[in-house]
Residue, then its C-alpha position, 0 to 999 in steps of 0.5 A: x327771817x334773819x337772813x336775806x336768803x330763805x331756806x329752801x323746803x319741801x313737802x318733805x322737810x315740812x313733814x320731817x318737821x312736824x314728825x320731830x316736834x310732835x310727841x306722846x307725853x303724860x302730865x306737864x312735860x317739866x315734870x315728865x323730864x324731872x321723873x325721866x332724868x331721876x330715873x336715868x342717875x338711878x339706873x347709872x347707879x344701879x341700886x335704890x337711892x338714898x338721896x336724890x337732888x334735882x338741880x334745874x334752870x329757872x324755866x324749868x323750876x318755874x313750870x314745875x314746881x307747882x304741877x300735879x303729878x299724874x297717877x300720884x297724890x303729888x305736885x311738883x319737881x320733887x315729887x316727879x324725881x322721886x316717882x321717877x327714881x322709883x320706878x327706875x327706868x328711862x326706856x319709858x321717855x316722857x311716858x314715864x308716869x304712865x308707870x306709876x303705880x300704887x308701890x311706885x308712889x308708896x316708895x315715892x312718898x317715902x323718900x319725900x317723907x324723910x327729906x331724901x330729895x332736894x330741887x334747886x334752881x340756877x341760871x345755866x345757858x339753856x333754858x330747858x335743863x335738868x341735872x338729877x344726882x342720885x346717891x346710895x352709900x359713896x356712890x353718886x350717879x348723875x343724868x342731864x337733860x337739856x335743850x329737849x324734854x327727852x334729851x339726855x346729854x351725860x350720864x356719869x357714875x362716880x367720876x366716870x362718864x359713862x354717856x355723852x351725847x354727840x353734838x347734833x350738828x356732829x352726828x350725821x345719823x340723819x340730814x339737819x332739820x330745816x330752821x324754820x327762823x329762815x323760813x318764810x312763813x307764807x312759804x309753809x303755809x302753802x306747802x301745808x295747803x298743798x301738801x297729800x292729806x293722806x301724809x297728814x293723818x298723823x296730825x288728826x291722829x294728835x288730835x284724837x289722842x288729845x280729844x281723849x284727854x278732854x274726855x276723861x276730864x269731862x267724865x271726872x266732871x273736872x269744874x272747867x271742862x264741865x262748865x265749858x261743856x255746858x255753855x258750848x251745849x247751851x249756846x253752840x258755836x263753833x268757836x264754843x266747841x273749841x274751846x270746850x274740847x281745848x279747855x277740858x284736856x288741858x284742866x285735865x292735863x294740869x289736874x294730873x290725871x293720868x292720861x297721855x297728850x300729844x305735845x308739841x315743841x316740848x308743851x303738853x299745852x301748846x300740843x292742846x291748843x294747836x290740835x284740839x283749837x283746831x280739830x274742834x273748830x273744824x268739828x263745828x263747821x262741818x269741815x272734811x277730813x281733808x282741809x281739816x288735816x290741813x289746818x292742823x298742818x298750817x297751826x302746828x308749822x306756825x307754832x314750830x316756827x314761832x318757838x324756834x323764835x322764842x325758844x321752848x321755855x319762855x317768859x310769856x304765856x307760850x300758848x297764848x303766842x304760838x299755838x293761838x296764832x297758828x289757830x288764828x292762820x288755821x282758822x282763816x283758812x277753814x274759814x275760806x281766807x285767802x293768804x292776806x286773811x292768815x297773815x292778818x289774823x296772825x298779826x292780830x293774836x300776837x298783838x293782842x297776847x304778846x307779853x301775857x305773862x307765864x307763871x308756871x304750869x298749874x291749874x290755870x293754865x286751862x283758863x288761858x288755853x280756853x281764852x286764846x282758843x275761842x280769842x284766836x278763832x275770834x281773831x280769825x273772823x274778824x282778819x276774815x271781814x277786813x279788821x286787823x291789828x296793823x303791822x308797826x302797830x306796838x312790837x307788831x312787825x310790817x311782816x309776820x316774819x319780822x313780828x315773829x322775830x320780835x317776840x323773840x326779843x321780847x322774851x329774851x332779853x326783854x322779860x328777863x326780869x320779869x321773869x326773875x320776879x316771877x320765880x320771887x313770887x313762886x319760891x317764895x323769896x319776894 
């Protein structure tokens, strides 16, 4: 927490909370705002393009540019912009690759074949940020996306402003989300725990949606999901199970088949491990509908306030911070653990994952969801039984709140330049 004060939350506001960070979206969210701003200019434009850039902060560059782009032969922010443009319409929001079609990519690969579309990457104040530009003749239009994945912020065409969003702390459609940095985490997880599960069943909803996606990646006898399947068979555990259910739908995600997920604060991925870590292991053991909504209440609070930390874009791996130490607090609870039990195995994930690298969002990202869903339930057992990473243990706090802090600084400014090298490595500049 920052301040002495806490914030003060109700059942109410928790769900305000949950309901806005949760939503449906296809393919890695990078590319999704790539294709939905792309599509965006290009209705502010009001004809086909003939040239289209896409300017980006390195975070986004980082997570995109190496991405399948589901329902198409291609990978990365160009071809994304470029699906996006074609299809030319951004009523569709992060669902916007659902619409491609075979005409859609034919048109598409047109523009990439003839070097119509360009992506670069600077350094910009907000860490998730889209600028696409889209020009036919002397006439350019522009769309900007920033601090969300569906956020857009300016339209213009030609020199004219044509959109501008209002400020959000101006806007007084509705009341301020609770920041959940001046929230005591012990404080949402008992209002998770008490909370009528019969206003969470959009939680399990999420996971079903997200179940799903493990389903069609298994049907396409995708390597990891059929190997994790195979072993959760062979060897069944409940800690087996999650991860196979986690570890299919983010491979599947990650290949681009073209199959919806529900995400969370931003992340496709982040969406798999709270849900599907959670779902999965309440599966296994048997759990009722109830306690398991729950549980997907505790996780998903937990990750919201851990990226409200660390922001949604960060230098390290976000799965294998905040999803898998909400899992880990979810888990305990599933598993009967009391509130020392949570806290513990909290402490545990972040002292154990804390600084595992992201290197962008690409085909490996299954393993370490698989890793961090099976690591966290392991996690959880052992805080269960008495064995835990101590606070003032490394970057570990005395508090979960205080180490939760301390990821933030960790991510920035502690891995600015890891992250630069980073991007070196991908771009190819190092």
């Amino acid at each position: 927490m920052r301040g002495d004060v806490p914030t003060e939350i109700d059942h109410a506001g928790v769900l305000a909370v949950l309901k806005a960070e949760i939503c449906r979206a296809t393919g890695c969210t990078e590319v999704a705002a790539a294709a939905l701003v792309a599509a965006r200019a290009v209705e502010a434009l009001g004809t086909p393009p003939e040239r289209i850039h896409l300017s980006v902060s390195p975070n986004v560059y980082k997570n995109g540019v190496h991405v399948a782009v589901p329902g198409t032969p291609f990978r990365g922010l160009a071809a994304a912009a470029a699906i996006g443009a074609t299809i030319g319409d951004s009523g569709y929001g992060l669902d916007i690759l659902d619409a491609a079609t075979p005409d859609t990519v034919e048109a598409a690969g047109l523009l990439l074949n003839t070097k119509s579309v360009t992506v670069s990457f600077s350094e910009v104040d907000d860490p998730l940020y889209l600028h696409a530009a889209a020009a036919a003749g002397a006439d350019v239009a522009a769309a900007v996306i920033a601090g969300a994945h569906d956020r857009i912020v300016e339209v213009r065409r030609n020199d004219a402003v044509t959109f501008a969003a209002q400020p959000e702390a101006e806007t007084g459609d509705a009341p301020r989300l609770p920041d959940l940095r001046d929230v005591p985490i012990s404080r949402l997880i008992a209002i998770a725990e008490r909370i009528p599960a019969e206003s969470l069943e959009f939680l399990a909803d999420a996971a079903r949606l997200n179940a799903n996606a493990a389903e069609a990646d298994r049907a396409e006898g995708m390597p990891l999901g059929s190997a994790l399947k195979c072993r959760a068979d062979g060897l069944p555990s409940p800690r087996a199970a999650a991860q196979a259910w986690a570890g299919a739908a983010s491979e599947a995600r990650m290949a681009g088949l073209q199959v919806p997920v529900a995400a969370i604060t931003g992340s496709g991925n982040h969406g798999i491990a709270n849900f599907l870590g959670v779902w999965g292991y309440a599966q296994a053991i048997g759990a009722n509908a109830d306690r398991t909504k729950r549980a997907l209440a505790i996780a998903s609070l937990v990750t919201i306030a851990i990226k409200a930390h660390t922001g949604k874009l960060t230098a390290f791996c976000g799965c294998a911070i905040a999803p898998a130490t909400g899992l880990a607090a979810a888990a305990a609870y599933l598993m009967g653990g009391d509130a020392a039990a949570q806290a513990n195995a909290m402490q545990s994930v972040i002292g154990t994952f804390a600084g595992m690298l992201c290197d962008g969002a690409k085909g490996s990202c299954a393993f370490k969801v698989a890793t961090v869903v099976g690591a966290a339930i392991d996690l959880a057992g052992l805080a269960v039984d008495g064995a835990y990473v101590a606070g003032g243990d490394g970057i570990v706090g005395a508090t979960v709140d205080q180490s939760f802090a301390n990821l933030g600084r960790l991510n920035d400014p502690g891995m600015r330049g890891t992250e630069r090298e980073v991007l070196a490595i991908i771009s190819g500049a190092a």
